[in-house]
C-alpha positions in Angstrom: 16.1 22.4 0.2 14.2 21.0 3.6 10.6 22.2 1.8 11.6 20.6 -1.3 12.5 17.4 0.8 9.5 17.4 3.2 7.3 17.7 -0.2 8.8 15.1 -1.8 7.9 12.9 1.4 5.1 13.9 1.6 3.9 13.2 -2.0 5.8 9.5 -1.4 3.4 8.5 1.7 0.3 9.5 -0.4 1.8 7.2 -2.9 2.9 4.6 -1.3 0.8 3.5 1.5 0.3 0.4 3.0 -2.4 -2.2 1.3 -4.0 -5.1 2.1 -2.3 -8.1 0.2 -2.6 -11.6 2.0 0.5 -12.8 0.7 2.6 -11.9 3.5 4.0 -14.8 3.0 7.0 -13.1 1.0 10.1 -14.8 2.6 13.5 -14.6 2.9 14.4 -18.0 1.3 12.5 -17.1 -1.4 14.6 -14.1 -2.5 17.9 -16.0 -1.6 17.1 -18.5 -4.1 16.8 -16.3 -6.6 20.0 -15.0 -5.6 21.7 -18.2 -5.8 20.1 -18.6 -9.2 21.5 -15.2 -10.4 25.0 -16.2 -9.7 25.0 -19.4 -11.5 23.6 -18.0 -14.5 26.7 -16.4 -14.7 28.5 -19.7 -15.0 26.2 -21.8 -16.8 26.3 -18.8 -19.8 29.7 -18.2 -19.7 29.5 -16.1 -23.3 26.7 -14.7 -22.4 28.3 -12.9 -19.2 31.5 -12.3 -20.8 29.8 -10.4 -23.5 28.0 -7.8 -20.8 31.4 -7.7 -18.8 33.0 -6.4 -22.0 30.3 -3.9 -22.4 30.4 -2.6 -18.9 34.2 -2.0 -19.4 33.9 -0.1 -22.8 30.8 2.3 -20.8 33.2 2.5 -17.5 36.4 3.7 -19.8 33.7 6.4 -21.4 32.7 7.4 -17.7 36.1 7.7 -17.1 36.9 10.2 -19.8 34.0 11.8 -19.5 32.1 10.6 -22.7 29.3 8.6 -21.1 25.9 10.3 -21.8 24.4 7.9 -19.0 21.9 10.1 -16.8 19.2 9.2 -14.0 15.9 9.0 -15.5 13.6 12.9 -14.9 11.6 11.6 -12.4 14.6 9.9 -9.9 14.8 12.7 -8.0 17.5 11.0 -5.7 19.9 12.6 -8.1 18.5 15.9 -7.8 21.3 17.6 -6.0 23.4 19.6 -8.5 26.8 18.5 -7.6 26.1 15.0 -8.9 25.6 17.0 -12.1 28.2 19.3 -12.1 30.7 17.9 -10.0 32.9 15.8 -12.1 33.8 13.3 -9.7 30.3 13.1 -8.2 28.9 12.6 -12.0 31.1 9.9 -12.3 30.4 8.0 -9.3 27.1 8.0 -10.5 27.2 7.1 -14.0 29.7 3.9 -12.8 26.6 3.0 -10.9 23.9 3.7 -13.6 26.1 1.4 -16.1 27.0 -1.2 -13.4 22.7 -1.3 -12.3 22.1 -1.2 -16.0 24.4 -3.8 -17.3 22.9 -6.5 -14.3 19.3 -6.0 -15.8 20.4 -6.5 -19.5 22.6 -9.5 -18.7 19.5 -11.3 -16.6 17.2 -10.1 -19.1 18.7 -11.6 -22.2 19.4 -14.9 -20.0 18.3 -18.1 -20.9 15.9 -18.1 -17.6 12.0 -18.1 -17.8 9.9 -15.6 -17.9 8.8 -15.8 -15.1 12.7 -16.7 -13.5 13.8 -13.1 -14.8 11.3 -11.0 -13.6 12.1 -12.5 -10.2 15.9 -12.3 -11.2 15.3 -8.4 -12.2 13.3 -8.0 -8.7 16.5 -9.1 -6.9 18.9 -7.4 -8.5 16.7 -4.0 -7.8 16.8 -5.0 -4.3 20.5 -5.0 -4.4 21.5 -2.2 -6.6 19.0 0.4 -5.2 20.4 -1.0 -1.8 24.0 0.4 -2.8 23.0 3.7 -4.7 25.5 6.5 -4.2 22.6 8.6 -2.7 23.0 5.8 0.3 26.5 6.4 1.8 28.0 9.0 3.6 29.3 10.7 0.4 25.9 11.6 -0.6 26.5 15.4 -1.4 23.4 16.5 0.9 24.7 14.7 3.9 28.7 16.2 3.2 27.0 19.7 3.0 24.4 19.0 6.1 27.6 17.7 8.2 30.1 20.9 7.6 26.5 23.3 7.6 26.0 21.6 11.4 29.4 21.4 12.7 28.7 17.5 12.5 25.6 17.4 14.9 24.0 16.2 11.5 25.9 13.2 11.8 25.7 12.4 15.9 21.5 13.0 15.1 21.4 10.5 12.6 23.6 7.7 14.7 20.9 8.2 17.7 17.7 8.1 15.1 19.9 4.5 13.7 19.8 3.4 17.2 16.6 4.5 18.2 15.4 2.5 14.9 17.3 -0.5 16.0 15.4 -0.7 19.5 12.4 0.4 18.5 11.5 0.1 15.4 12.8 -3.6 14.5 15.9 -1.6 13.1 13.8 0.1 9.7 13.7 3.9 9.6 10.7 5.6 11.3 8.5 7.1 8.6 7.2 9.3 10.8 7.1 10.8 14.0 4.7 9.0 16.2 4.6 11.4 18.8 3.4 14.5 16.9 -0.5 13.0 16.5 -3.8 12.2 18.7 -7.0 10.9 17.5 -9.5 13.1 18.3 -7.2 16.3 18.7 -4.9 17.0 15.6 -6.6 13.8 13.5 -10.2 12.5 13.0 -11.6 15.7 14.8 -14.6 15.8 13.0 -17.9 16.1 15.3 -19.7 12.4 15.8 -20.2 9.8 18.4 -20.3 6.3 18.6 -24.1 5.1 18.3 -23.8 1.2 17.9 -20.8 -2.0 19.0 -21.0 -4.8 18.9 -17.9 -7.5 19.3 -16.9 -6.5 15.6 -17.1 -2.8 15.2 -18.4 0.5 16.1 -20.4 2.5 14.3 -19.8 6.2 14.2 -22.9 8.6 13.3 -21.4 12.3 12.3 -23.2 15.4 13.2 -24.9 16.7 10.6 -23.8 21.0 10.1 -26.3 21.7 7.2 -30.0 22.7 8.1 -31.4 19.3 5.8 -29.9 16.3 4.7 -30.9 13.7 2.1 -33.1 11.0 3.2 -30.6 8.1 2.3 -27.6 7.8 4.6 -24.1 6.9 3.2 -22.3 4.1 5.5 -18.5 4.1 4.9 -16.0 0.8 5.5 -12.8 1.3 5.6 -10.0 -1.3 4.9 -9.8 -3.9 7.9 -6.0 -3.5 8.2 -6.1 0.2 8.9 -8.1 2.7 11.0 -11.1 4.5 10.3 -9.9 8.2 10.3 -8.2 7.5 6.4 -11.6 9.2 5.9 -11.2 12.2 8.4 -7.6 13.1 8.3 -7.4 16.8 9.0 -10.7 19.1 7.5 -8.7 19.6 4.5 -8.6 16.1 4.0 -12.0 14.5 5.1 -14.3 12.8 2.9 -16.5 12.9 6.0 -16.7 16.7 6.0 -17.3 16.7 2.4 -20.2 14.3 2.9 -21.6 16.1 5.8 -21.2 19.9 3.5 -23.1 17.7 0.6 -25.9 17.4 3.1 -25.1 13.3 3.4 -26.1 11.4 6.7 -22.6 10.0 7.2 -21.7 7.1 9.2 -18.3 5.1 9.5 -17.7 2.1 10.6 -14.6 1.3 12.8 -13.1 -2.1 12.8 -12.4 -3.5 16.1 -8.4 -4.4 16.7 -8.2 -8.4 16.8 -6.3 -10.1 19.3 -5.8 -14.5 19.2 -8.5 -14.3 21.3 -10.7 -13.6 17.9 -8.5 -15.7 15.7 -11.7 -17.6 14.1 -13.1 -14.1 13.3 -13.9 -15.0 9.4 -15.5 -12.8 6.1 -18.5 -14.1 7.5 -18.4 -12.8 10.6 -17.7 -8.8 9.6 -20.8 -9.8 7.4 -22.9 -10.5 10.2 -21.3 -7.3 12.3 -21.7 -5.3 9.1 -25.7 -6.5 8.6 -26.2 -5.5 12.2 -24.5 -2.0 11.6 -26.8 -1.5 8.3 -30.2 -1.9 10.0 -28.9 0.4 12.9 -27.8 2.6 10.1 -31.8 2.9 8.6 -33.5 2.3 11.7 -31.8 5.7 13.0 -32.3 7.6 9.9 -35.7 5.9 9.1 -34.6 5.5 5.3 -35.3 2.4 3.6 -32.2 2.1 2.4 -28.5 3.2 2.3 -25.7 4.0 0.4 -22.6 2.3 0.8 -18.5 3.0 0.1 -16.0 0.4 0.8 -12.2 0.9 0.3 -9.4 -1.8 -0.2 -10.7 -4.9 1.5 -12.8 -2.9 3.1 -14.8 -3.0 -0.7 -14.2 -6.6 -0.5 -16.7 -6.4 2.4 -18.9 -4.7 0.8 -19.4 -6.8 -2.1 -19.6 -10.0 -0.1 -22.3 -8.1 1.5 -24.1 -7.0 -1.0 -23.8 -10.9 -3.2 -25.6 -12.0 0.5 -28.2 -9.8 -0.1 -28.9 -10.2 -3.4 -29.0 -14.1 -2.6 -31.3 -13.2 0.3 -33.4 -11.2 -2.2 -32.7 -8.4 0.3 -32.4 -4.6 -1.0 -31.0 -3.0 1.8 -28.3 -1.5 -0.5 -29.2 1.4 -3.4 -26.0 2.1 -4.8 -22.0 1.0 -3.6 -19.0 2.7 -4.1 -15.6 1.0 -4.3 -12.3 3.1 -4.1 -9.6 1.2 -5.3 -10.7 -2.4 -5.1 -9.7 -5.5 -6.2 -11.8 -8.0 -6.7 -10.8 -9.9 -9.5 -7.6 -11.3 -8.0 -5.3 -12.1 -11.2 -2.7 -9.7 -10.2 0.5 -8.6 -12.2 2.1 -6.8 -9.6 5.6 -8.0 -8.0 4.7 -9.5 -4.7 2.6 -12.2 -7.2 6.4 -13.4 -8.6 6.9 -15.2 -5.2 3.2 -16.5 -5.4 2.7 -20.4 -5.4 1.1 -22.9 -3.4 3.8 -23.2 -0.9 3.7 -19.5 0.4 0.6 -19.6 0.2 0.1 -22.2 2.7 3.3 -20.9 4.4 1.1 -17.4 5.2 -1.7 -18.8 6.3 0.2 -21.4 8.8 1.9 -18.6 10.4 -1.1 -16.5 11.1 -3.0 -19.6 12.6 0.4 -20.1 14.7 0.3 -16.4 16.0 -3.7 -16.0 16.1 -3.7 -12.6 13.9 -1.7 -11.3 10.9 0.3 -8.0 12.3 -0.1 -5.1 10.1 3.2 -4.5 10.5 4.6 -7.3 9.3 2.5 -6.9 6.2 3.9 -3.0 6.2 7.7 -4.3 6.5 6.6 -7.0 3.4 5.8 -4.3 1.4 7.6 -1.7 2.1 10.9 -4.3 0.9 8.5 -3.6 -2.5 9.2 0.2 -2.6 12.6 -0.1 -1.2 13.2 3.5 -2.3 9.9 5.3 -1.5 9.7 3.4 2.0 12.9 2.4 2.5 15.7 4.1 1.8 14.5 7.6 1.6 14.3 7.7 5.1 17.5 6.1 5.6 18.9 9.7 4.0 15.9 12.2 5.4 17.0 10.4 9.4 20.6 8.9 9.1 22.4 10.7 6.8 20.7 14.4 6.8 20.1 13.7 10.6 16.8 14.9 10.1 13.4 14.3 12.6 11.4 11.8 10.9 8.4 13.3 9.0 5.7 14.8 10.3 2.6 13.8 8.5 -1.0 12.6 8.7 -0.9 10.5 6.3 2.1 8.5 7.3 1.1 8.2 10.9 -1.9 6.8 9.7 0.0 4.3 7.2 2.0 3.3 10.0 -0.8 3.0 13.0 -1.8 -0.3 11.6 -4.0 -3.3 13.4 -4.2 -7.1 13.1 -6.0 -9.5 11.0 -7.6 -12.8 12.6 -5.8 -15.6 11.4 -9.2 -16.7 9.9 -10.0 -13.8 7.5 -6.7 -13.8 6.8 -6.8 -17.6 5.7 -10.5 -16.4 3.5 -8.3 -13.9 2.0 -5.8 -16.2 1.0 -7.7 -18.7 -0.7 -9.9 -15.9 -2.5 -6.3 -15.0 -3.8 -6.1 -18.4 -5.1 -9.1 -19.1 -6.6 -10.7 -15.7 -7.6 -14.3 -16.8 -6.7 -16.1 -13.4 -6.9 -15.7 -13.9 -10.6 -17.3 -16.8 -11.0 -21.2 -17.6 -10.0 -21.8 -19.4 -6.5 -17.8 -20.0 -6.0 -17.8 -18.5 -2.4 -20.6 -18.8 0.2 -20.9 -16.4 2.6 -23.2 -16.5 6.0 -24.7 -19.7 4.5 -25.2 -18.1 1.1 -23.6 -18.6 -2.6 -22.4 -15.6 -4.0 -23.1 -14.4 -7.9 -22.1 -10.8 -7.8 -24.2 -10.7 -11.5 -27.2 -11.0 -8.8 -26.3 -7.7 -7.5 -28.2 -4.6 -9.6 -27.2 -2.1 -7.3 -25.4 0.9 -9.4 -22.0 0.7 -8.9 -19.1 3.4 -8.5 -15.5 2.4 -9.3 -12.6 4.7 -8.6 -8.9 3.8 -9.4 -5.5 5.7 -9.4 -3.3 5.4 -12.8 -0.2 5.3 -10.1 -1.4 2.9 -7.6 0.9 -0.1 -7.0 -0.8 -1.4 -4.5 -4.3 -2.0 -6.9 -3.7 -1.5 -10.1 -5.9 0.7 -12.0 -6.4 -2.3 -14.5 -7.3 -5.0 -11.9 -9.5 -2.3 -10.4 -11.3 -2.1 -13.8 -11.9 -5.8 -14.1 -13.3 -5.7 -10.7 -16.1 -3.2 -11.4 -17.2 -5.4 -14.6 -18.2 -8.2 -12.3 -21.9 -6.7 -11.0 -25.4 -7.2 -12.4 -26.0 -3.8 -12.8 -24.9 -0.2 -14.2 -21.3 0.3 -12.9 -19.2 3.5 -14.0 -15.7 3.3 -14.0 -12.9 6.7 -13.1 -9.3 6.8 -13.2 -8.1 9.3 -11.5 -4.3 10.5 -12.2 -3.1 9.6 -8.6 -1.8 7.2 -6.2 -3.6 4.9 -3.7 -4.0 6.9 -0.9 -4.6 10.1 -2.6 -7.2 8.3 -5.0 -9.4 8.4 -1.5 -8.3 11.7 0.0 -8.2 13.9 -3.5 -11.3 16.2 -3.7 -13.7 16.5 -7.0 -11.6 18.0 -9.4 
């Protein structure tokens, strides 16, 4: 049962990881609108509401005498337990709440509201009703058999985890044990040194272990929200390792933390830290040119990098990879529903307020969008099972998060707004226009068909942008894993 759980974890982080998304800006009066808007829908179509409250009753009277054939979906595995199967009191606690959450979603989807209005409406009402799953209070089966299995110790761990949460963790449940990882000694432990800083980054040369290497070097950006070692996790999961076995010069670049010191710190200026690290990058290797991979914004980066070269008629860059990128910023994804001018301006106030956008502000924003993957299934695994929080890479990493100036913050919010990259000479950066059909340099594309963070589809319209020959992957996994999984 504790394998099974820890996997299922596990596969969760490398799902649902944090992302870069400028609209932080997701806020609390926002959703309690909505809410008020819910509950007056229920007066202003009184038929309308009667009608589904005369349904729920006829599918609660089948629950009752055991006729309802309601069942959690195959893949919902917060019903996994077998007494909430077999148990007949257990099976109809949850089928009252499958028929109550189902009922809700009908009612507001065959509303009078707009479109729009009932997807934020259905939002909500997910909020609220994964909030008050069965699989939440202290009658979940697991926790009743973990409490009588420990003599109750189950239950005085998971009250100090609830308090330790509450002073030290801005009362959400820890992911993950932050205690059980170093940098340098259980994570990022492949061989390299730092051969280049400047204000911006470092750059990190790895130590070649194959007798010859290719003549081109590869420079990797990572994402400017998150730390370098996404790329050098543990040597089952390092895409340097696998460069460096592919006999690849490998360097990475890592970002430097921002303080309000740096709150000016705009796209332009990574560009200008980022051109510096490139010509260190060939003047070491002596190679005329370099390869280049760039994930989440830090693929943003990239391309603004390589639409100022291609202005400059510079070609510094032979071919760029981007692993799950957006660039084409016409998103469908739920935190767009709350999107309009007002939170727009709203985010970008508060991070010129503080100086820097906190990464973990923009992890608690989305993990309210997961509620279940990063919410709630550590409110059973640390509260209710008493369990340690989890113990793995990829969540410490997830969760060791850095700021954002207040400036490239603000950049990123208006290309949110106004898309530019897909449209000729729309942005300028470091002086120069930007027409990414300028850039001929090939072009790699990898997406994940299970990435909510950016969607495989966006990701797609992204890599049709360039100039030149692009090729396009899907891979059948998450965000995360999308970077970590190995050829094949």
């Amino acid at each position: 049962m504790s394998n099974a759980k820890d996997d299922d974890l596990q596969r969760q982080a490398s799902e649902h990881t944090l992302g870069l998304n400028p609209v932080v800006g997701l806020r609390r009066k926002d959703l309690l609108s909505t809410a008020r808007m819910v509950l007056r829908q229920a007066f202003k179509q009184p038929i309308h509401s009667i009608k589904h409250v005369a349904h729920l009753s006829v599918e609660l009277g089948n629950v009752i005498f055991g006729k309802s054939a309601l069942q959690p979906t195959p893949d919902d595995r917060r019903f996994a337990d077998p007494a909430w199967s077999q148990n007949p009191l257990y099976r109809r606690y949850l089928q009252t709440y499958l028929a109550w959450r189902k009922e809700l979603h009908d009612w507001i989807g065959g509303s009078d509201l707009t479109p729009q209005d009932i997807s934020r409406a259905h939002f909500v009402i997910n909020l609220m009703t994964e909030a008050m799953s069965p699989t939440n209070s202290a009658a979940n089966p697991a926790a009743v058999k973990r409490f009588f299995e420990t003599g109750g110790k189950s239950l005085l761990d998971g009250l100090s985890h609830l308090a330790k949460d509450l002073v030290n963790n801005g009362g959400m449940p820890s992911q993950v044990n932050m205690d059980a990882f170093e940098v340098g000694k259980n994570l990022g432990t492949t061989e390299g040194a730092v051969v280049f800083r400047n204000d911006v980054l470092e750059l990190i040369q790895y130590k070649p272990i194959t007798e010859q290497v290719h003549e081109r070097p590869l420079l990797v950006i990572p994402p400017q929200i998150n730390k370098f070692y996404v790329f050098d996790l543990s040597p089952e999961k390092s895409l340097a390792r696998f460069c460096l076995r592919s006999n690849v010069q490998t360097f990475i670049i890592s970002w430097r933390n921002p303080t309000k010191a740096q709150r000016e710190w705009g796209l332009s200026t990574y560009i200008e830290a980022l051109k510096e690290a490139v010509d260190v990058v060939l003047a070491i290797t002596g190679s005329k040119d370099l390869n280049m991979l760039g994930a989440c914004s830090g693929g943003i980066t990239c391309t603004a990098l390589l639409g100022h070269y291609a202005a400059l008629g510079e070609k510094k860059v032979n071919a760029m990879t981007l692993l799950v990128s957006v660039l084409d910023t016409t998103l469908d994804t739920e935190v767009a529903l709350f999107v309009d001018e007002q939170t727009l301006e709203t985010a970008k106030r508060h991070s010129y307020q503080a100086g820097v956008l906190e990464g973990r502000d923009m992890a608690k924003v989305f993990a309210w969008m997961r509620p279940n993957d990063l919410i709630w299934n550590y409110w059973v695994n640390n509260y209710l099972l008493g369990n340690e929080p989890p113990v793995f890479d990829i969540l410490f990493w997830n969760n060791d998060t850095t700021r954002l100036p207040a400036a490239f913050h603000g950049d990123l919010i208006e290309m949110f707004k106004n898309n530019p990259l897909t449209r000729a000479n729309a942005l300028e950066v470091c002086g120069t226009p930007i027409d990414l059909k300028q850039v001929t340099a090939d072009v790699f594309c990898l997406a994940g068909t299970n990435d909510h963070i950016t969607p495989w589809a966006s990701c797609y319209k992204s890599a049709r942008l360039f100039g030149g020959k692009t090729e396009f992957v899907l891979s059948s996994s998450g965000h995360i894993q999308s970077i970590l999984n190995p050829p094949g």
